[in-house]
KEKOLKE-973261 format. One line per field, with one value per residue: residue number from 1; residue in three letters; chain; y, x, z of N, C-alpha, C, O, CB in turn. Coordinates in nm, 4 decimals. Glycine has a CB too. Example, Ala and Ser with C-alpha at 12.3 -4.5 7.8 and 13.67 -1.06 7.14 Angstrom:
num: [1	2]
residu: [ala	ser]
chaine: [A	A]
n.north: [-0.5690	-0.2250]
n.east: [1.3190	1.2850]
n.up: [0.7800	0.7080]
ca.north: [-0.4500	-0.1060]
ca.east: [1.2300	1.3670]
ca.up: [0.7800	0.7140]
c.north: [-0.3300	0.0030]
c.east: [1.3200	1.2900]
c.up: [0.7800	0.7870]
o.north: [-0.3319	0.1138]
o.east: [1.4236	1.3409]
o.up: [0.8465	0.8039]
cb.north: [-0.4473	-0.0598]
cb.east: [1.1308	1.4084]
cb.up: [0.9046	0.5725]
***
This chain:
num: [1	2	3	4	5	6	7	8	9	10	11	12	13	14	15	16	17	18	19	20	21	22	23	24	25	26	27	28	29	30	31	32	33	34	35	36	37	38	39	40	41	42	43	44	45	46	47	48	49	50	51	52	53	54	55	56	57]
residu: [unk	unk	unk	unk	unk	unk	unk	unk	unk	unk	unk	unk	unk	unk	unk	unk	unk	unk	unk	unk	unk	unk	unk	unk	unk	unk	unk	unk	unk	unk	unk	unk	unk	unk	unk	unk	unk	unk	unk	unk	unk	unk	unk	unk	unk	unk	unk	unk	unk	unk	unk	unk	unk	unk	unk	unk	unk]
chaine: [A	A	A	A	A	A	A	A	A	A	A	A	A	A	A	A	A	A	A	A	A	A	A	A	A	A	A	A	A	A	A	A	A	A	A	A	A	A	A	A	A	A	A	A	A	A	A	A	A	A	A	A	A	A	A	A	A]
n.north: [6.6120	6.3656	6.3228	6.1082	6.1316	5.9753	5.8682	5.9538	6.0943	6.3093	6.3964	6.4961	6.6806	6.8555	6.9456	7.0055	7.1463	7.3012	7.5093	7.6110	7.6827	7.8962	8.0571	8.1562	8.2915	8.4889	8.6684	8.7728	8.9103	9.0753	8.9704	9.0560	9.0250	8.8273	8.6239	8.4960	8.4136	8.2273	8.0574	7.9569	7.8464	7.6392	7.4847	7.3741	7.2512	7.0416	6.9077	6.8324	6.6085	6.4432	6.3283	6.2375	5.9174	5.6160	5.3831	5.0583	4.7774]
n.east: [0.1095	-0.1164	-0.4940	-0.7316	-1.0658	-1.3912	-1.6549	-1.8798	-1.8233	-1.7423	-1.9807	-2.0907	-1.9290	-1.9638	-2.2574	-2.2877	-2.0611	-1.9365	-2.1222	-2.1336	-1.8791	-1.8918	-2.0794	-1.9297	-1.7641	-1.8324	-1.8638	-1.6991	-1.6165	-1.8625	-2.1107	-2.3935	-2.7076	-2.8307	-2.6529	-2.5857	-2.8713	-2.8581	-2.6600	-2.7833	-3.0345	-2.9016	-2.7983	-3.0173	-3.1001	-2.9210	-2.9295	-3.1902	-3.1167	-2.9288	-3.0758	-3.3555	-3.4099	-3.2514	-3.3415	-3.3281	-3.2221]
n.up: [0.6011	0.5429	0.4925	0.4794	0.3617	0.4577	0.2047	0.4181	0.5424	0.4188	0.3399	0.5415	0.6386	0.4466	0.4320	0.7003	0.8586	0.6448	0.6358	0.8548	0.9485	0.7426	0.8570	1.0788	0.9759	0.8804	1.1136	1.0835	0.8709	0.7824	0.5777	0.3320	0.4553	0.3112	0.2441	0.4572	0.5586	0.3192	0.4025	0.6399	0.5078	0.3842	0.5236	0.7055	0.4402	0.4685	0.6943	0.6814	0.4805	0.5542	0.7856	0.6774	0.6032	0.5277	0.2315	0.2694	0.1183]
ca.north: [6.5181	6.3343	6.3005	6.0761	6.1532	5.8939	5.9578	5.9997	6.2068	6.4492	6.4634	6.5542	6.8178	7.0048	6.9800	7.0856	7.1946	7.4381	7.6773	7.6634	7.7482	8.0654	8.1913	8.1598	8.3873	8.5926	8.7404	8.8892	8.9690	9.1180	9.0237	9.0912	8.9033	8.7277	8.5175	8.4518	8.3075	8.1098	7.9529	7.8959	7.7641	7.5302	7.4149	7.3305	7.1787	6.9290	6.8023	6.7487	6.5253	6.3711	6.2935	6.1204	5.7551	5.5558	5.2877	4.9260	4.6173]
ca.east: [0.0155	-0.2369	-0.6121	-0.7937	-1.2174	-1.4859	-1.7783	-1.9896	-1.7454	-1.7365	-2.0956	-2.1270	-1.8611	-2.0623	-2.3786	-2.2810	-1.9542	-1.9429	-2.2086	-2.1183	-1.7814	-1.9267	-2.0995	-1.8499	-1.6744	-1.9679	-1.9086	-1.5568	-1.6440	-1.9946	-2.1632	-2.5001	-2.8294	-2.9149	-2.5138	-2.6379	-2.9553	-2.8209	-2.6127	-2.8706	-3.0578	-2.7598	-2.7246	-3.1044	-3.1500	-2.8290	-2.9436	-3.2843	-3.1264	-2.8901	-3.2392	-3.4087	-3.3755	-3.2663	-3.4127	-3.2144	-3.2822]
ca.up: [0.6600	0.4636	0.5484	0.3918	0.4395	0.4269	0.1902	0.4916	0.6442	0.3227	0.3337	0.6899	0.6220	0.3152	0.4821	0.8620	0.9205	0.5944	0.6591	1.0162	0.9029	0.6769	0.9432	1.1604	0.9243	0.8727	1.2153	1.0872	0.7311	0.7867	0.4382	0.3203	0.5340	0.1627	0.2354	0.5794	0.5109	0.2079	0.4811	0.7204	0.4464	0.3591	0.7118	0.7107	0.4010	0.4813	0.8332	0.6869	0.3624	0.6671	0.9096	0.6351	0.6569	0.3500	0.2336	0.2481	0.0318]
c.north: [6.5043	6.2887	6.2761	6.0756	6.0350	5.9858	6.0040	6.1141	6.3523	6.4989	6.5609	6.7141	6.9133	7.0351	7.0542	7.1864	7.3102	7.5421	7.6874	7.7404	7.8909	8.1409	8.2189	8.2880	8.5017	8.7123	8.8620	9.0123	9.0398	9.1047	9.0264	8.9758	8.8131	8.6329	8.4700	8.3799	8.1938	8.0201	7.8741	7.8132	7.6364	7.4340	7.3571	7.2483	7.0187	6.8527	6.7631	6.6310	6.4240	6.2691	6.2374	6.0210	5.7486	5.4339	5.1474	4.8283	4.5067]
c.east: [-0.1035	-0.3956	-0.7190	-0.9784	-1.2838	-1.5386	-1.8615	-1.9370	-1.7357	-1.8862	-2.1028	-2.0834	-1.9280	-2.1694	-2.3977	-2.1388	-1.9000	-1.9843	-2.1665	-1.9574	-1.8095	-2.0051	-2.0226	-1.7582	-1.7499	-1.9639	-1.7853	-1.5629	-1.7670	-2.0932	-2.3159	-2.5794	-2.8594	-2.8144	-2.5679	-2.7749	-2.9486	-2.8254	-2.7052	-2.9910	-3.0646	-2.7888	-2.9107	-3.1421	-3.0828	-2.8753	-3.0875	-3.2416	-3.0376	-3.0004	-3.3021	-3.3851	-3.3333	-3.2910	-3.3286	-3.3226	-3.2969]
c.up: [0.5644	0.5040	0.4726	0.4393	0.3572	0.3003	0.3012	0.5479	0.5340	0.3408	0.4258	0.7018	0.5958	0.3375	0.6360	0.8989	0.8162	0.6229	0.7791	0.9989	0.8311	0.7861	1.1048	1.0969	0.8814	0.9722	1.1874	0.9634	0.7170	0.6594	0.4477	0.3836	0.4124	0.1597	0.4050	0.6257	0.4387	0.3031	0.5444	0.6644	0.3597	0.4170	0.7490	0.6344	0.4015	0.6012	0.7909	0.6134	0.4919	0.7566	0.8561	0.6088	0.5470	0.3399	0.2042	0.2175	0.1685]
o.north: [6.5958	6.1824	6.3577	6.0213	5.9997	6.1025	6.1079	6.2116	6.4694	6.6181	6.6815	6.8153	7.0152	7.1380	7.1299	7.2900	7.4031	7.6488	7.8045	7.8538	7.9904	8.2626	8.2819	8.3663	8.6075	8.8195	8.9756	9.1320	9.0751	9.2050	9.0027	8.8584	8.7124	8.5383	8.3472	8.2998	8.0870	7.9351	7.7536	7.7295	7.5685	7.3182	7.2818	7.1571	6.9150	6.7311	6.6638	6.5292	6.3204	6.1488	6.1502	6.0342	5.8348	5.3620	5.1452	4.8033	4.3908]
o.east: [-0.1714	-0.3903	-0.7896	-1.0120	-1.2567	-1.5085	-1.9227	-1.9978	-1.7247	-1.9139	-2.1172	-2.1415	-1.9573	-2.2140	-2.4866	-2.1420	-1.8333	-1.9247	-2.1619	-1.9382	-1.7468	-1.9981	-2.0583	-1.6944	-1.6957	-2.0217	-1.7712	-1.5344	-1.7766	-2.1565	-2.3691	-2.5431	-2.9251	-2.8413	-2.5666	-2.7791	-3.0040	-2.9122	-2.7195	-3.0482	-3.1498	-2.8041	-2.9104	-3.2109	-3.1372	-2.8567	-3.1299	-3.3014	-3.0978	-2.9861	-3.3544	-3.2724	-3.3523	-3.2661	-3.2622	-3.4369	-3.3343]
o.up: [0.5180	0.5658	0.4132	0.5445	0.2424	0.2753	0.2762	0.5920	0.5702	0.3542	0.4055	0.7412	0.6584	0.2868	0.6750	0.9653	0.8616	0.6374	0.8169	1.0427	0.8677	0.8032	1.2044	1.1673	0.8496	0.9541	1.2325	0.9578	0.5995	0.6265	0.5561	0.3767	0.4389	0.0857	0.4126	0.7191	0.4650	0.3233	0.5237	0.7341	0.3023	0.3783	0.8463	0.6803	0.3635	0.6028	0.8501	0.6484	0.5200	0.7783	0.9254	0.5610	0.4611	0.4367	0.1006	0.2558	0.1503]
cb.north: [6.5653	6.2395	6.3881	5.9467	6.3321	5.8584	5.8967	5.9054	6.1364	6.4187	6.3867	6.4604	6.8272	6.9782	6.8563	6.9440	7.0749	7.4465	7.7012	7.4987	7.6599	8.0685	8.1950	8.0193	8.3348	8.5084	8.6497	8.7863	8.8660	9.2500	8.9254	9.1289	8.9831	8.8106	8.6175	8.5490	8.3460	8.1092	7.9960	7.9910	7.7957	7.5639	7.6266	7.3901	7.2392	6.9740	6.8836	6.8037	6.5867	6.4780	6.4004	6.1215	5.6313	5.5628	5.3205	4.8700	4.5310]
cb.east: [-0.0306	-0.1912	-0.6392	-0.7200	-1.3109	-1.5877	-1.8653	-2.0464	-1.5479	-1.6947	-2.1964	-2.0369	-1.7747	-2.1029	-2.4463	-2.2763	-1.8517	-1.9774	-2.3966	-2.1189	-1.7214	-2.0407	-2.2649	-1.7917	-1.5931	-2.1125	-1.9170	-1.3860	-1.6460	-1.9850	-2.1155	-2.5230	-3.0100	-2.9368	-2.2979	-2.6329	-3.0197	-2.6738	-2.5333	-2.9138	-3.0634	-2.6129	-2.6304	-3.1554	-3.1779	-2.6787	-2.9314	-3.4004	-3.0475	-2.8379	-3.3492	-3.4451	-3.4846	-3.1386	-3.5167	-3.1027	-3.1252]
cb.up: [0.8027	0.3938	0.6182	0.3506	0.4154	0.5536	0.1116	0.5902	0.7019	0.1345	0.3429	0.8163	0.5356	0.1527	0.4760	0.9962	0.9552	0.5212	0.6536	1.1595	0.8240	0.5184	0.9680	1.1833	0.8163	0.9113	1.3716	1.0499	0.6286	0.8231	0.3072	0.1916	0.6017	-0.0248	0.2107	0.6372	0.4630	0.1157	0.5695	0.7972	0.4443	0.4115	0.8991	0.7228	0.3036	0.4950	1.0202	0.6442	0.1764	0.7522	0.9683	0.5785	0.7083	0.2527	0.1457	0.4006	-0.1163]
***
């Protein structure tokens, strides 16, 4: 089965649904608080670049 992704839909991915994915796996793998911040610093800096508007001609 083939699944072809938007761009918007890749973005959305790499900015929300990754880190939520690593720390989803975070809970099995236990790694260090400095990979768990990254994330959460991931996962913050993607929904802000998402939340800011863009500007149309």
């Amino acid at each position: 089965m083939y699944m072809k992704m938007s761009g918007r839909q890749m973005v959305i991915f790499l900015t929300v649904i990754a880190p939520l994915l690593f720390l989803l796996a975070a809970l099995v793998i236990t790694p260090s608080i400095w990979l768990i911040m990254l994330a959460l610093i991931w996962l913050g800096v993607g929904l802000t670049m998402l939340y800011i508007p863009k500007a149309e001609d």
